[in-house]
C-alpha positions in Angstrom: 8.5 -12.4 14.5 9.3 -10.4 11.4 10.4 -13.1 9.2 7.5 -15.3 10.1 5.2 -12.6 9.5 6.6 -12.1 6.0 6.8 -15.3 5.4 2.9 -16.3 6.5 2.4 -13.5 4.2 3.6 -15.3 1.4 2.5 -18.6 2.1 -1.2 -16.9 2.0 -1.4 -15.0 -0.9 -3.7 -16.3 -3.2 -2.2 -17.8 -5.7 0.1 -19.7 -3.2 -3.3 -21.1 -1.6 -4.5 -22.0 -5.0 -1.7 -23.7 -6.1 -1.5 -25.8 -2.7 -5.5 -26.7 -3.7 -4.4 -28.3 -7.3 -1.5 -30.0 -5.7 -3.7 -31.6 -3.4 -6.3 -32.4 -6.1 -4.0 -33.6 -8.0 -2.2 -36.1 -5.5 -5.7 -37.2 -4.3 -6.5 -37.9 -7.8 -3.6 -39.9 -9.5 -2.2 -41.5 -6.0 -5.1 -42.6 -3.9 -8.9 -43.5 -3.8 -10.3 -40.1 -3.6 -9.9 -39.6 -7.7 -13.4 -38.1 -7.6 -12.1 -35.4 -4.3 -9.4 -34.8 -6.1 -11.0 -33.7 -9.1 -13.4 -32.0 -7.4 -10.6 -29.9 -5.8 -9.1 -29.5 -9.1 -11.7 -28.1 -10.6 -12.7 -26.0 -7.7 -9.1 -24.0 -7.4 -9.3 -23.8 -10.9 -12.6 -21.8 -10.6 -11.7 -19.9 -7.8 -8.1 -19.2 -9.6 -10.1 -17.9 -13.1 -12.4 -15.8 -10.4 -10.1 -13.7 -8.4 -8.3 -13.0 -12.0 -11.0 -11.6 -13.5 -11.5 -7.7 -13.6 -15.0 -7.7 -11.9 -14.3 -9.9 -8.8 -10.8 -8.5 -8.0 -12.3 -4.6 -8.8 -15.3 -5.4 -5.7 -12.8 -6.9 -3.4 -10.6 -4.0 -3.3 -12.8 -1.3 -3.8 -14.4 -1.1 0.1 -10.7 -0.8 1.1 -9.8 2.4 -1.3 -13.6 4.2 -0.3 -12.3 4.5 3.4 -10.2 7.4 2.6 -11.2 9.7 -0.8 -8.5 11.3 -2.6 -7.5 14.4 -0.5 -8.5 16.9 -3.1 -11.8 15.0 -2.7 -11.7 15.8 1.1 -10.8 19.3 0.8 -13.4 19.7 -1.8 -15.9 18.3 0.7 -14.5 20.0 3.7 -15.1 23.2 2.0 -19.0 23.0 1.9 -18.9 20.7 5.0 -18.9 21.3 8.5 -16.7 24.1 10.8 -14.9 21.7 11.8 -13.6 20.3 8.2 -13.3 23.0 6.7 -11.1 24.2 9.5 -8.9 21.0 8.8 -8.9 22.1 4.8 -7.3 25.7 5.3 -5.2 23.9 7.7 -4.4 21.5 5.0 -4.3 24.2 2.3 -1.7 26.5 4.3 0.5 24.3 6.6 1.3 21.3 6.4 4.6 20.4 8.4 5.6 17.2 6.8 4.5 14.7 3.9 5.6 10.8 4.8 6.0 8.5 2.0 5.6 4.8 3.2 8.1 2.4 1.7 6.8 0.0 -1.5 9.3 -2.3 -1.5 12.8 -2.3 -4.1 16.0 -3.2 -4.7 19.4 -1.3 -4.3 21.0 -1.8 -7.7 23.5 0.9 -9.1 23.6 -1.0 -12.8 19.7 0.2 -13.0 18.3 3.8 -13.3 17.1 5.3 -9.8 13.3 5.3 -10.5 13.8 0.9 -11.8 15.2 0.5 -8.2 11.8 1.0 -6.5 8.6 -0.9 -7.0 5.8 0.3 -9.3 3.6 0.5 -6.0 6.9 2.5 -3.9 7.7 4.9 -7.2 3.5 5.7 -7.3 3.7 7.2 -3.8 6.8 8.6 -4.2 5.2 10.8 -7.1 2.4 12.0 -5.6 4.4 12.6 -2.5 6.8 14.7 -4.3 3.8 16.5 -6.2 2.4 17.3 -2.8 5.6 18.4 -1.9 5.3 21.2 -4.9 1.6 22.5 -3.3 3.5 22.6 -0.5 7.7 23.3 -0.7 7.7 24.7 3.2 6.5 21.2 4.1 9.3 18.1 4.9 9.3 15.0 2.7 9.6 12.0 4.8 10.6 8.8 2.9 10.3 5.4 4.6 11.7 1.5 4.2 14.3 -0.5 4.9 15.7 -3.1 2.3 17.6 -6.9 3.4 21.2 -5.3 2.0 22.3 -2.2 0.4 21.2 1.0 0.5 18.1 1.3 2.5 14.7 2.4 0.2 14.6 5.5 2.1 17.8 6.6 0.6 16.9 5.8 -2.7 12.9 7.0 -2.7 15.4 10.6 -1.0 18.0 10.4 -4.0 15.0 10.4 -6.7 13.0 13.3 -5.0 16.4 15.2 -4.8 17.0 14.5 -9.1 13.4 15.7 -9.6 14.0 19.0 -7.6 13.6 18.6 -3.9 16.3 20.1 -1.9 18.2 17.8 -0.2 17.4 19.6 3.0 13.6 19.6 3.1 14.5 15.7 3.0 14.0 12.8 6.2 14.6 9.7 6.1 13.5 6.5 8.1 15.9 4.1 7.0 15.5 1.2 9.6 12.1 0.9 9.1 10.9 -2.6 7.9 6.8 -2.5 7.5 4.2 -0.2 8.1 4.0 -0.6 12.1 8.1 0.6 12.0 7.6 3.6 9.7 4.8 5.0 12.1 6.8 4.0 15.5 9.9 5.4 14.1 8.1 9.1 12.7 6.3 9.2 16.1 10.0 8.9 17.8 11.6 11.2 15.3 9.3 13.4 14.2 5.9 13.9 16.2 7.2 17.4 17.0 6.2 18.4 14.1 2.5 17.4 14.5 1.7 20.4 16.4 3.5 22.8 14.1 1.1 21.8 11.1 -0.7 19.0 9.1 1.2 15.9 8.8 0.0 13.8 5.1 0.2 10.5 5.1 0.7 9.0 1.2 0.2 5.2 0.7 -1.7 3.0 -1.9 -5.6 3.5 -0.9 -6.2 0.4 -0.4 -3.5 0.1 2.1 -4.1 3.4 4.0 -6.7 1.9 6.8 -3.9 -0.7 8.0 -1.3 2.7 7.6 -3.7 5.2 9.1 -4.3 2.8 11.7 -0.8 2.4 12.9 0.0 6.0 13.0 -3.2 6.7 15.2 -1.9 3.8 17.8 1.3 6.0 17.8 -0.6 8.8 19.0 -0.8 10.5 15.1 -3.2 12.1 13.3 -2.1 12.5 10.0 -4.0 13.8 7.0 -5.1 10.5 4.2 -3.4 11.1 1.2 -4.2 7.9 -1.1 -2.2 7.2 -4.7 -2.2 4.1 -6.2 -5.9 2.9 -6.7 -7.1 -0.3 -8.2 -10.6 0.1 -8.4 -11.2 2.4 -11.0 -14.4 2.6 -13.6 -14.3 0.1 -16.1 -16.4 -1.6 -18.1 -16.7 -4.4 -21.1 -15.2 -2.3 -23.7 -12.2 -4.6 -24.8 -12.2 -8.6 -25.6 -9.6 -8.7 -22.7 -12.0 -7.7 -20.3 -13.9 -11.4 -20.3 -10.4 -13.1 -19.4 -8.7 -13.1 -16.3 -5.4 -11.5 -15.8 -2.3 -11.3 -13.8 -2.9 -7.1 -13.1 -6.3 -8.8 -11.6 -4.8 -11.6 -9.7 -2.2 -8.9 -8.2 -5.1 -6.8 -7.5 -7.0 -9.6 -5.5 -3.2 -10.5 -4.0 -3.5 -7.0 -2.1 -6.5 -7.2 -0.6 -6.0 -10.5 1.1 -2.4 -8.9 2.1 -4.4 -5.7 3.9 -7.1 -8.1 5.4 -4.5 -10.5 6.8 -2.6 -7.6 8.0 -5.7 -6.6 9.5 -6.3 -9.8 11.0 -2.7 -9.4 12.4 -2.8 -6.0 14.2 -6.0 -7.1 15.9 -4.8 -10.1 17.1 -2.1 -7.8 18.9 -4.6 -5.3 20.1 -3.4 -3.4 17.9 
């Protein structure tokens, strides 16, 4: 079920889809009748292709995903002129939080490259900000998460990294085995829930990612704390000639949303 779940993944990001919609086109148009349809669809992928790679479109997709959950030190900063009951949840925030967990971004384990080129841009963003939590808060355990197809698991390496940049080896856990989002929270809540009670648990993920994540820890029975990293949608505006062309950053952008929606799709389908 995994590997089909990865693999419909892939089949349905967007470029794949678009690039399924010229092939078509184009076989309608050079090998049958339907030149015309063909075209048609041509010219329509092309559109939708030069769309979802453009700053604008790809910024509006993603941006409802990242408001769910504000930067924490926008929580706390709300909490603290909020209600009792949030800004009980920011002092517990500000003095004791139990454990920080890192989801997995995806790497590679290869010794011939330096530690931080063996993570993905997306796994090395929330391994920083977990690591800078983990400096507001050294009493607190940095969890690291994801399993790679060989090698050394990217748990181990996101662990070796934190250790180079100052965390002690021993305020250090690992979920090696875990393979995607619903594994990393099954496999804290198994390993790790007792810490819950002892203090806040922070969650770090991209922002756009952490309704799926914050989802599948609370079907575990988890309440952790939204710490997002990694956002998309940030202020921008026509400033630059590159800004009227489309772009691969965009097209990546646009690539995660559809990933978190079909993911979505997925865990609801489960009743999950």
């Amino acid at each position: 079920m995994f590997f089909f779940s990865k693999l419909a993944g892939a089949l349905l990001k967007p470029l794949s889809l678009v690039v399924v919609g010229l092939a078509i086109g184009l076989l309608l148009a050079t090998l049958t009748r339907y030149r015309r349809t063909g075209l048609s669809l041509v010219a329509l992928a092309t559109l939708i292709l030069a769309l979802i790679s453009w700053w604008p479109v790809a910024n509006s997709l993603i941006a409802p995903l990242e408001a769910q959950y504000p930067p924490l030190a926008l929580q706390l900063d709300t909490a603290n002129s909020a209600s009792p009951d949030d800004a009980t949840q920011s002092a517990q925030v500000r003095g004791d939080v139990a454990a920080i967990v890192v989801l997995g971004g995806g790497g590679i384990d290869d010794p011939r490259l330096p530690a931080s080129a063996q993570l993905s841009a997306i796994g090395l963003q929330r391994l920083v900000e977990g690591i800078r939590l983990w400096r507001q808060y050294p009493m607190a355990q940095l969890v690291t998460s994801g399993a790679l197809s060989e090698g050394r698991s990217q748990a181990e390496i996101a662990a070796g990294i934190a250790v180079e940049l100052g965390v002690p080896n021993t305020q250090i856990s690992q979920l090696r085995q875990a393979r995607n989002t619903e594994e990393e929270a099954a496999a804290f809540a198994a390993e790790f829930a007792a810490m819950a009670p002892s203090g806040s648990v922070l969650l770090v993920t991209s922002a756009s990612h952490m309704p799926r994540a914050m989802q599948a820890f609370r079907h575990e029975g988890l309440s952790p704390i939204a710490a997002p990293t990694a956002h998309r949608a940030v202020a921008r505006s026509f400033n630059r000639p590159t800004d009227f062309a489309p772009s691969a950053t965009d097209l990546a952008t646009t690539e995660y949303v559809l990933h978190e929606w079909f993911g979505q799709l997925w865990a609801w389908l489960r009743g999950r």
